[in-house]
C-alpha positions in Angstrom: 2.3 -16.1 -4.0 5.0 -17.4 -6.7 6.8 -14.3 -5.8 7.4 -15.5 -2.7 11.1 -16.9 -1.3 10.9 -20.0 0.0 13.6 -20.3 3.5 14.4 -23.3 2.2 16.2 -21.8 -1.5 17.3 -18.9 0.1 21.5 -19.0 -0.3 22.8 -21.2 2.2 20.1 -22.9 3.1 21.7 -26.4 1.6 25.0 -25.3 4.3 21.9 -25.2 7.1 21.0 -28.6 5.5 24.3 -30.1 6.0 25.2 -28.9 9.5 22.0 -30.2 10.7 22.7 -33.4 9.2 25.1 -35.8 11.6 28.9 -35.5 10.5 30.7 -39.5 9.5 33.6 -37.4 9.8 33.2 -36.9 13.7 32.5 -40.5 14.2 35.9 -42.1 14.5 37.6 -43.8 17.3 37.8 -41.4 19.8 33.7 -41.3 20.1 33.7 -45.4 19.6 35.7 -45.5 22.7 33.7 -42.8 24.5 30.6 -45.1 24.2 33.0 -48.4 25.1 34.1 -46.3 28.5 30.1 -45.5 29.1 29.2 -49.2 28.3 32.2 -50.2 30.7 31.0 -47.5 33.0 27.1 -48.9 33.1 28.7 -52.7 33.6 28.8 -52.4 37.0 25.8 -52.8 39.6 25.1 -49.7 41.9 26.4 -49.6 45.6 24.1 -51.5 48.1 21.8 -49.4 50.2 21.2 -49.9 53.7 18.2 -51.5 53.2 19.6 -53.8 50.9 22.8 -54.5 52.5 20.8 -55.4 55.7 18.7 -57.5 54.0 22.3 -59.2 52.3 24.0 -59.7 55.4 23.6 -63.8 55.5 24.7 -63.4 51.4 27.8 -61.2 52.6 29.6 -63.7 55.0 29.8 -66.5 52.1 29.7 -64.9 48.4 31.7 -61.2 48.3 30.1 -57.7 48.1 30.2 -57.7 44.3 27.7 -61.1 43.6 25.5 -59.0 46.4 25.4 -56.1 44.2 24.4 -57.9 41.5 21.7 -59.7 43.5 20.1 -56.5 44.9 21.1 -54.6 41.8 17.7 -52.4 39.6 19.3 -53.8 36.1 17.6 -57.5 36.1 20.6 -58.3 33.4 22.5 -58.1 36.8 20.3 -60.0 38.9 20.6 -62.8 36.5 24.5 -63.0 36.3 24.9 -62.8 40.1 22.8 -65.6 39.8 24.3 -67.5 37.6 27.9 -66.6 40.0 26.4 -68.3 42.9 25.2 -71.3 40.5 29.0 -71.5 39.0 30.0 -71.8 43.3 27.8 -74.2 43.7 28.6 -76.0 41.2 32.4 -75.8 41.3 33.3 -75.9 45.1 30.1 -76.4 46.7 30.0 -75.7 50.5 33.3 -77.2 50.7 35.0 -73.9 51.6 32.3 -72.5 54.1 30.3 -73.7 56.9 27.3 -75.6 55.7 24.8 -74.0 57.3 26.0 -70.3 56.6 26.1 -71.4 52.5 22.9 -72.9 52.9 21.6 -69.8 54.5 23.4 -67.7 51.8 22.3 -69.4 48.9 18.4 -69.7 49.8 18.2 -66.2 51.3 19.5 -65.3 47.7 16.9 -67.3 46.1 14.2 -65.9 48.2 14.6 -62.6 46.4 15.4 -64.2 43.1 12.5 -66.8 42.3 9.7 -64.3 43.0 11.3 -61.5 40.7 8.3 -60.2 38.0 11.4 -60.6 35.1 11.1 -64.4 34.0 14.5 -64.8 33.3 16.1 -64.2 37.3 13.4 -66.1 38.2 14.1 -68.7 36.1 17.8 -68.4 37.2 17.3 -69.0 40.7 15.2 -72.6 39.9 18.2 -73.1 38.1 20.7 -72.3 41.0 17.9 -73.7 43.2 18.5 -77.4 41.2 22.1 -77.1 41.9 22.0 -76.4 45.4 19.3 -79.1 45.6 22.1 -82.2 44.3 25.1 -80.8 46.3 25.2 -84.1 48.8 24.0 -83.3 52.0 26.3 -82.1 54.8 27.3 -84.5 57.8 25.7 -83.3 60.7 26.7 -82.9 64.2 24.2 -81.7 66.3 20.5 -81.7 65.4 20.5 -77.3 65.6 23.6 -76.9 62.4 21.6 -76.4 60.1 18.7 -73.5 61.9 19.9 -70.5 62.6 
């Protein structure tokens, strides 16, 4: 048995070692920027699907398609910063620029998928853009039907 070679002392086993090893050499910037451009890459929310952009159609006519792909997006991270989007509108112009009752539709048809989200921090987000859209003052009415559609 102490005759025996071990494959660990045999001659270039410490070469083996050292090639399995990860090279700091082969770390410089071009791989820093490869992870940047996958990062950059995975910073955008996926494509609606029909289902979805069905389902965003009252969302599409007021905010553009890139808040409704954060809204219907699988990455909550995107969720939350659509939501916070629409609360930065709301909070900035308000309906001013759209017809009342398509905003109002808009912004609670977002918040109807947002508030009952299982992550806690969209649904937290949407009581949030939910208080803002609750002190907006209240439109000026014409007929008793603006507001139902």
């Amino acid at each position: 048995i102490d005759e025996m070679v071990l494959p660990a002392l045999k001659g270039n086993a410490k070469n083996d070692f050292q090639n399995d090893m990860p090279d700091n050499k082969n770390s410089g910037p071009g791989q820093a920027s490869n992870s940047k451009q996958n990062k950059e890459d995975s910073s955008q929310a996926e494509e609606l699907s029909a289902a979805n952009r069905q389902k965003a159609d009252p969302i599409l006519g007021v905010f553009d398609e890139e808040i409704c792909k954060q809204l219907f997006s699988k990455t909550w991270n995107f969720r939350e910063e659509g939501l916070e989007e629409v609360n930065q509108i709301i909070k900035s112009e308000g309906y001013k620029n759209n017809d009342p009752s398509a905003f109002y539709t808009a912004v609670f048809c977002a918040l109807a998928f947002a508030i009952p989200d299982r992550i806690q921090q969209v649904s937290l987000k949407g009581f949030q853009v939910l208080q803002s859209v609750l002190k907006l003052p209240a439109p000026k009415i014409s007929a008793r039907g603006d507001l139902q559609t």
